[in-house]
C-alpha positions as CSV (number, residue, x, y, z in Angstrom):
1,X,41.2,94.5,-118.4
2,X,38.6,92.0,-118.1
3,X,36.7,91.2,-115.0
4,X,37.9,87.7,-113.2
5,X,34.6,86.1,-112.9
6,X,32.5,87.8,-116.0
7,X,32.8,89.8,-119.6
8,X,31.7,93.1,-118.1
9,X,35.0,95.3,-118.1
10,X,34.7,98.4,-115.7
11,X,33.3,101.7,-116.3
12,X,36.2,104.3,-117.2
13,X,35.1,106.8,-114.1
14,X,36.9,107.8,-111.3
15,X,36.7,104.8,-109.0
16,X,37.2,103.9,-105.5
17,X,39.7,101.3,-104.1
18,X,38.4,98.8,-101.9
19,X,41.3,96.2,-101.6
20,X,44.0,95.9,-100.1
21,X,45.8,93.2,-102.0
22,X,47.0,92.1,-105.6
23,X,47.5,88.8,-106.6
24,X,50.1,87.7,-109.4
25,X,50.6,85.0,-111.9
26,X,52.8,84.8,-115.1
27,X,52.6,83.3,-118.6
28,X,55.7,82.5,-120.5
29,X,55.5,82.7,-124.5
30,X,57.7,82.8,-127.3
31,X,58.5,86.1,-127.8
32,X,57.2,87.8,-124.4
33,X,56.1,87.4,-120.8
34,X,52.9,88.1,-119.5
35,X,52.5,89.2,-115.8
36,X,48.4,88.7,-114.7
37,X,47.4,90.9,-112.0
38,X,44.6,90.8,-110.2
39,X,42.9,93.6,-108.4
40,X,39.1,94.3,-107.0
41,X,37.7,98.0,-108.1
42,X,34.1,98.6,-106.2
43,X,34.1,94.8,-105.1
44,X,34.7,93.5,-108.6
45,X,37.6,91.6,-109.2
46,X,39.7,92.1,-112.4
47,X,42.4,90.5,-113.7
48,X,44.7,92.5,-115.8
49,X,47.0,90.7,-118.8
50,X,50.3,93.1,-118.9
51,X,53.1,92.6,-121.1
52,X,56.6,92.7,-119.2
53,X,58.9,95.3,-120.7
54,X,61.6,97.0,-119.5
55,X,59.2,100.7,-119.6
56,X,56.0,99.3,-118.9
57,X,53.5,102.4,-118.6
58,X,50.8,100.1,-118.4
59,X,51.6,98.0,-115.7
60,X,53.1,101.1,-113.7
61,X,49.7,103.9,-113.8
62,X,47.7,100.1,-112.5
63,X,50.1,99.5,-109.4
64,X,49.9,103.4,-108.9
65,X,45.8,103.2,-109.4
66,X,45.1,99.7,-107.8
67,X,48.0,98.0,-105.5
68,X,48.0,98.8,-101.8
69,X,49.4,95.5,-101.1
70,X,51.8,93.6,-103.4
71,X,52.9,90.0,-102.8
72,X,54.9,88.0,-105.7
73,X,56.8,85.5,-102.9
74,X,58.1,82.8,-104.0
75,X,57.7,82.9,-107.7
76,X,61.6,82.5,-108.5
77,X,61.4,85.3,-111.3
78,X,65.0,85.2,-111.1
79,X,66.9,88.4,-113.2
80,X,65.2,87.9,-116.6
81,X,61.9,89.4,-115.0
82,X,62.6,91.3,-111.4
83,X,64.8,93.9,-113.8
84,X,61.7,95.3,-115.5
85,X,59.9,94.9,-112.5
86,X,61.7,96.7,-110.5
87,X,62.3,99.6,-113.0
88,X,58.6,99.8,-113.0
89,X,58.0,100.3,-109.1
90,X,58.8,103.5,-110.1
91,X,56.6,106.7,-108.2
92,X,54.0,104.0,-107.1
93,X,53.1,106.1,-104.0
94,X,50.1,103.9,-103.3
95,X,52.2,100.9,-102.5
96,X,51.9,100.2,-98.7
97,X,53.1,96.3,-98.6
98,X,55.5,95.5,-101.0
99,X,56.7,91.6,-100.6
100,X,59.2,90.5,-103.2
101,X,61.0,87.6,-100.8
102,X,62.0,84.2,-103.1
103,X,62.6,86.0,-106.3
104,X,66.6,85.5,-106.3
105,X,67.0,89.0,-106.7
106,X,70.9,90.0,-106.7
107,X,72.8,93.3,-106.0
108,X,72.3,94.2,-109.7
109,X,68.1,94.2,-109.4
110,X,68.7,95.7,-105.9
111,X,70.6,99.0,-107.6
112,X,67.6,99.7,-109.6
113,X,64.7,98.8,-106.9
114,X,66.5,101.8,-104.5
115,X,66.0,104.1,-107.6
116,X,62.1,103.9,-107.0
117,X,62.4,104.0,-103.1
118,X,62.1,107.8,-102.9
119,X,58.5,107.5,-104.7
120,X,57.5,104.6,-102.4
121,X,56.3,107.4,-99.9
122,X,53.5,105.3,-98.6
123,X,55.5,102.0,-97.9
124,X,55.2,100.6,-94.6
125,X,56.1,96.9,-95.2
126,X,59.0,95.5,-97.4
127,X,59.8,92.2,-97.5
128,X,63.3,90.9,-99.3
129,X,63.7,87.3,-97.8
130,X,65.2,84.7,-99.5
131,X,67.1,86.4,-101.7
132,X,70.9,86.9,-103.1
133,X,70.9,90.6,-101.6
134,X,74.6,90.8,-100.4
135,X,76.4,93.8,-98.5
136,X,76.7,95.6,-101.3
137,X,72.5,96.0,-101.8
138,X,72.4,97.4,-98.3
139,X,75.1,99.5,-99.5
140,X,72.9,101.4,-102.4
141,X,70.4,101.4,-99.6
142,X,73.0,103.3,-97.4
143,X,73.5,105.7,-100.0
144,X,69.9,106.4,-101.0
145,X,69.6,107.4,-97.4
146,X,73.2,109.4,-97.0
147,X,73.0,111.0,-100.7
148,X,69.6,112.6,-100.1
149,X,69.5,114.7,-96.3
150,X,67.0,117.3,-97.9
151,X,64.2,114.4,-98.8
152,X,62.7,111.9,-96.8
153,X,63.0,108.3,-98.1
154,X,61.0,105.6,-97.2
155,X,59.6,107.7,-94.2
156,X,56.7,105.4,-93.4
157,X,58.7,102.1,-93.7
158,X,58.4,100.3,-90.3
159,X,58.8,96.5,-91.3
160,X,62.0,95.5,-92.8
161,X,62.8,92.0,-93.4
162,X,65.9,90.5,-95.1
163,X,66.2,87.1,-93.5
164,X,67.7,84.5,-95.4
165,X,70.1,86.6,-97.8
166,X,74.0,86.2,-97.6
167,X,74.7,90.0,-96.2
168,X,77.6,88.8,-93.7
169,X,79.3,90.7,-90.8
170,X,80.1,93.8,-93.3
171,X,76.4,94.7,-94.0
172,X,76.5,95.9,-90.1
173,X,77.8,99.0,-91.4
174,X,75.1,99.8,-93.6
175,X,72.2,98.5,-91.7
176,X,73.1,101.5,-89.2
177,X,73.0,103.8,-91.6
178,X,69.6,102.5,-92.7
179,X,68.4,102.2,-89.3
180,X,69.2,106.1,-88.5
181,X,66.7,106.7,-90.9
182,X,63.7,104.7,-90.5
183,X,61.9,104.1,-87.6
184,X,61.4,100.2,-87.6
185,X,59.0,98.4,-85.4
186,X,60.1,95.2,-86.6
187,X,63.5,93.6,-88.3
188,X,64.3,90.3,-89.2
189,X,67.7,89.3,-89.9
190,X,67.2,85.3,-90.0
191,X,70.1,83.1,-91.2
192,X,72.0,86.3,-92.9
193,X,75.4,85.0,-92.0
194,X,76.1,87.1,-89.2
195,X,78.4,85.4,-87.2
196,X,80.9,85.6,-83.7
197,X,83.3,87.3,-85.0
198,X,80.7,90.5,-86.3
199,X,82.0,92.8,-84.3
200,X,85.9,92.2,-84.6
201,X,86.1,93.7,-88.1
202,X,87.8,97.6,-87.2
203,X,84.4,99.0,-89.1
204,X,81.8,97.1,-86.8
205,X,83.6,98.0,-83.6
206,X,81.7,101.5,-83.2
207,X,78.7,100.5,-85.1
208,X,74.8,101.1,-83.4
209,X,71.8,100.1,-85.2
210,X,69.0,102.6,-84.2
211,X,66.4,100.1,-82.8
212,X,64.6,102.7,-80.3
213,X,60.8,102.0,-81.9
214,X,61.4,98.1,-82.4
215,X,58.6,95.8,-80.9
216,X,60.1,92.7,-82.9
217,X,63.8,91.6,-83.4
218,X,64.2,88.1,-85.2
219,X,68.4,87.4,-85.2
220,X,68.4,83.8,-85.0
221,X,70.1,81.2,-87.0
222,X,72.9,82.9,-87.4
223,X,76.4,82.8,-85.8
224,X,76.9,85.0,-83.1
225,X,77.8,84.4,-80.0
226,X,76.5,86.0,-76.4
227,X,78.3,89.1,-76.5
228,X,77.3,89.4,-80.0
229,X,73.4,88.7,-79.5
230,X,73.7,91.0,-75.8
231,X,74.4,93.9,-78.1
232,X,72.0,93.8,-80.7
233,X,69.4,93.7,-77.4
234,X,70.9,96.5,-75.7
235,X,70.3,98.9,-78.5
236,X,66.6,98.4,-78.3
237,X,64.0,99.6,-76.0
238,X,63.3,95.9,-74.0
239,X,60.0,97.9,-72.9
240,X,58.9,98.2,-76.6
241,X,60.0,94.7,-77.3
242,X,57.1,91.8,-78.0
243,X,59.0,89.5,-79.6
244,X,62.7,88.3,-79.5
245,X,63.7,85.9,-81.3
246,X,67.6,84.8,-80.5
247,X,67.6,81.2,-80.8
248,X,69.7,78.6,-82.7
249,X,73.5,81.0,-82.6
250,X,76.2,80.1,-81.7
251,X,76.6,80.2,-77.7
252,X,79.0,78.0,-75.9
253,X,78.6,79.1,-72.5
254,X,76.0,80.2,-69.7
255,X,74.4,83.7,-68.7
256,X,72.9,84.5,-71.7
257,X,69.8,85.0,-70.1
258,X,70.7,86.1,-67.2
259,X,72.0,89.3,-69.1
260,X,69.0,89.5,-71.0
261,X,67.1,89.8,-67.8
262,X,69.6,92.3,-66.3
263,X,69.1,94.3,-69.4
264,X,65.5,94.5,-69.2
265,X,65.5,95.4,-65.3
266,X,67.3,98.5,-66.1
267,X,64.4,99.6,-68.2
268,X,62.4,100.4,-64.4
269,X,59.1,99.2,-65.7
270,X,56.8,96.6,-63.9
271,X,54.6,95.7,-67.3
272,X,55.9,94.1,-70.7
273,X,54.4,93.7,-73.7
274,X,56.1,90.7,-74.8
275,X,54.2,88.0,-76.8
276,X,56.7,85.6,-77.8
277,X,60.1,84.4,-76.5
278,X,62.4,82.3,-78.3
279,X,65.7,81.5,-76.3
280,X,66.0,77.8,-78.1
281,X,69.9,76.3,-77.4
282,X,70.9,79.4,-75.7
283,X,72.7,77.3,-72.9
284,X,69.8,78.3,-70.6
285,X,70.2,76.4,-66.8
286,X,67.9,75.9,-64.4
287,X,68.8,79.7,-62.4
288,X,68.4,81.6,-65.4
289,X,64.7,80.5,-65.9
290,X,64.0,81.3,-62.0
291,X,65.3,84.7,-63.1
292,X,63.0,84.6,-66.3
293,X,60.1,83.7,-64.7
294,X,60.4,86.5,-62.0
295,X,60.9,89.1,-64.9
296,X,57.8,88.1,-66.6
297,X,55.8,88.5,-63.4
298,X,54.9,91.7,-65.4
299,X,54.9,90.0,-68.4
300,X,50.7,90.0,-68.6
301,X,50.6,89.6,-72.7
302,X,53.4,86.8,-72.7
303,X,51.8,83.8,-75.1
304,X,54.9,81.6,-76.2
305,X,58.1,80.6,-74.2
306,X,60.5,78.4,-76.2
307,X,63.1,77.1,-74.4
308,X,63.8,73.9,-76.3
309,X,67.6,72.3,-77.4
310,X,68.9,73.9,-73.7
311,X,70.1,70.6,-72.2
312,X,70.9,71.9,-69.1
313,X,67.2,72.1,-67.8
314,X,66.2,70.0,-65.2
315,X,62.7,69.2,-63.8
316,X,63.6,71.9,-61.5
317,X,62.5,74.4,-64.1
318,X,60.1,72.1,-65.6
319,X,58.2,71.9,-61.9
320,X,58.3,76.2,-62.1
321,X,56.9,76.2,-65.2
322,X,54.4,74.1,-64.2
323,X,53.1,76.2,-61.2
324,X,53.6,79.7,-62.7
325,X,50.2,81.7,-62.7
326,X,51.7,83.5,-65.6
327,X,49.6,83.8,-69.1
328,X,52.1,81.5,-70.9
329,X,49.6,79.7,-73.5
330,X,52.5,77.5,-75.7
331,X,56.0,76.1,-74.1
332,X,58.5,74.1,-75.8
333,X,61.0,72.0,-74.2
334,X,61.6,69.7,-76.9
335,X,65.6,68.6,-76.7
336,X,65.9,69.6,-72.8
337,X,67.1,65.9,-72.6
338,X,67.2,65.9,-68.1
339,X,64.4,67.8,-68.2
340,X,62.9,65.4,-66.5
341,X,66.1,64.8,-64.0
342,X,65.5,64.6,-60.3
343,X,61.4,64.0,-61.0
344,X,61.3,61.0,-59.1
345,X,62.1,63.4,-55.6
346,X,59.5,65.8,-56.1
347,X,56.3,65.8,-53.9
348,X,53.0,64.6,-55.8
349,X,51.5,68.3,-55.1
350,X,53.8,70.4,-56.4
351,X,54.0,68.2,-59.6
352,X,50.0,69.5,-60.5
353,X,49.5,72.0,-63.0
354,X,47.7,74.9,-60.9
355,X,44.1,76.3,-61.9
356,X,45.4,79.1,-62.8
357,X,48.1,77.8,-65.5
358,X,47.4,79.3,-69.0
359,X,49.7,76.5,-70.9
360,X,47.6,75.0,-73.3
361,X,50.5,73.5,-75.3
362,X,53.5,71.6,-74.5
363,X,55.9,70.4,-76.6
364,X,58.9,67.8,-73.8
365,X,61.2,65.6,-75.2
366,X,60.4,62.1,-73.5
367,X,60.9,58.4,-74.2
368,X,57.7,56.6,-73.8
369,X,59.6,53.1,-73.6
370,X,62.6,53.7,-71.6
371,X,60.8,56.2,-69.3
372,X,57.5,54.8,-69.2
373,X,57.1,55.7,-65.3
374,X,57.9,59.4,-65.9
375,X,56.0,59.6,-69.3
376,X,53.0,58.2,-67.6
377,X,53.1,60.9,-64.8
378,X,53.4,63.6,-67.2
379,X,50.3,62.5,-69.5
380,X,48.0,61.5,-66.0
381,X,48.8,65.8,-65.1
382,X,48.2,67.3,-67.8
383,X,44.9,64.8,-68.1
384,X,43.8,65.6,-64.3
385,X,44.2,69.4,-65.9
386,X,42.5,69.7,-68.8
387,X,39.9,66.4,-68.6
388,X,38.6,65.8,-71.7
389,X,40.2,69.0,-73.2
390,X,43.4,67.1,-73.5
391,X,45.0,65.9,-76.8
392,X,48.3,63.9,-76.7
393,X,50.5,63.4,-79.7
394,X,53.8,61.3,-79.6
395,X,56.5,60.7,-82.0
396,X,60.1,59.7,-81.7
397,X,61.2,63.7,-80.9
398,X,58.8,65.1,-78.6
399,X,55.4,64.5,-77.1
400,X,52.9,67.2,-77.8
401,X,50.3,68.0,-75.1
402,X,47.5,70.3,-75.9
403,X,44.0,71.5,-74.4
404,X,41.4,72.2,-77.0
């Protein structure tokens, strides 16, 4: 181990920690691979040489010394390397943030990384993104959980994400078991294939994911359709809840929201702690954001509304989103095509942003040459706003207002 930016190697004592991240790079040779990994002992920072093999008691005792955090995204490792790798996770009870996401790890790598879960007693974070994890890795997950009542496994874990793998509607199953046993604060299930007929399989009919601690729940680009997306909200807590994330499924028809607001109203609470709100082509009309913006009357945290792609918006919505004395710093209605429908009949006054409007970015989809009137307006408010705060940035999908 020689120190990154000297000679001097460090003093074999008993030493204390003062990172909380390890940085990774590999070197290919003939005959071997060489993982470098880089970790700061009493502010010195020290990059290690260490020899991949499949029992690597080297690089194991220095991720059980040294990593608290561990992020090897997105270097592709692919099977060849995340085998060993994984085999020598083993008992690292230091590990807090594990992020292993863009490594094409497959079922097979997945088997052996559950066999050093129950050492991982310190893990809060684990990050599995892009990936080729299938239903069958949440499956050896499942069963590290079900085969082991008498120990707890992965007790700390609160941040699970496994976005961008192909699990598919039979993973449900075994993401309840998983959920029973964890208490998660956030879960991302981004583009895994989940899709409107999820719950019509005779094994996902009963099924409840345990989502009682959640504050974030990321389901969208997937499939599902509003029943689908309704339930997945109903078994959280919406007073938990600061971000939700359904955008880009697969609804075909109004009330989405609506429910959503229904759902949340029968929580009885006044204040929300929601920070972000993405309801992007959710069929979202004019009523349902009257109904939103009521809600998040309580809302006090509330930064980013995205409401973009719902083409059923109207300068109705636009006109009480403009007047709203709510704290809503960032709104997107790019693709809300009428939203600027029925503009022409509004009174000058209630077309001014008030003082008290938070929004200091605004993404609208307009045509600055076939709707130069309207496009004009728009630019001359949010001028008479923000003076010479304002920043205006146009291309051929949106216009981008912001305040500096």
């Amino acid at each position: 181990m020689v120190e990154a930016d000297s000679t001097t190697s460090p003093v074999t004592q008993k030493r204390r920690l003062e990172t909380q991240s390890s940085n990774v790079s590999i070197r290919s040779g003939m005959d071997e691979i060489i993982l470098y990994v880089d970790v700061r002992i009493n502010e010195k920072l020290y990059r290690v040489p260490v020899p991949y093999a499949s029992e690597n008691a080297i690089l194991s005792q220095l991720l059980s010394e040294a990593s608290i955090v561990l992020n090897i995204s997105n270097y592709n490792f692919g099977r060849k390397i995340m085998k060993p790798f994984c085999k020598a996770l083993n008992r690292q009870t230091n590990l807090h943030h594990l992020d292993l996401s863009g490594n094409f790890i497959s079922d097979e790598c997945m088997e052996l990384l559950c066999l050093s879960f129950a050492s991982l007693e310190n893990l809060t974070t684990l990050n599995l993104s892009m990936n080729l994890i299938t239903s069958d890795s949440l499956h050896h997950i499942a069963n590290i959980f079900s085969n082991q009542l008498d120990k707890s496994i992965l007790e700390n874990l609160n941040y699970l994400d496994l976005s961008f793998n192909p699990l598919g509607n039979e993973s449900l199953r075994h993401l309840s078991i998983i959920t029973r046993h964890l208490k998660l604060r956030v879960l991302k299930l981004v583009d895994v294939d989940f899709t409107s007929e999820i719950f019509d399989d005779f094994s996902n009919r009963n099924v409840e994911l345990y989502l009682d601690y959640l504050e974030e729940l990321d389901i969208s680009e997937n499939r599902m359709d509003k029943d689908d997306l309704l339930k997945f909200i109903l078994w959280t807590r919406p007073a938990n809840l600061h971000i939700l994330n359904i955008a880009n499924n697969n609804v075909t028809e109004n009330g989405l929201l609506v429910e959503i607001v229904r759902i949340f109203e029968a929580n009885s609470t006044q204040f929300w702690k929601l920070k972000y709100l993405n309801f992007s082509r959710c069929k979202v009309t004019d009523v349902e954001v009257y109904e939103l913006l009521r809600l998040l009357s309580g809302a006090e945290h509330l930064e980013t509304l995205n409401l973009s792609y719902n083409e059923n918006l109207s300068s109705i919505s636009l006109r009480r989103l403009f007047n709203h004395e709510y704290p809503i710093k960032n709104l997107h209605l790019e693709g809300c095509l009428d939203i600027l429908k029925y503009f022409e009949g509004s009174k000058e006054d209630s077309w001014k942003l008030t003082e008290k409007s938070s929004i200091k970015k605004l993404r609208l989809s307009i045509d600055n040459k076939e709707d130069t009137v309207k496009y004009n307006a728009i630019i001359n408010m949010w001028k008479e706003r923000h003076y010479d705060r304002s920043h205006i940035v146009s291309n051929k999908y949106y216009v981008e207002l912001s305040a500096k």
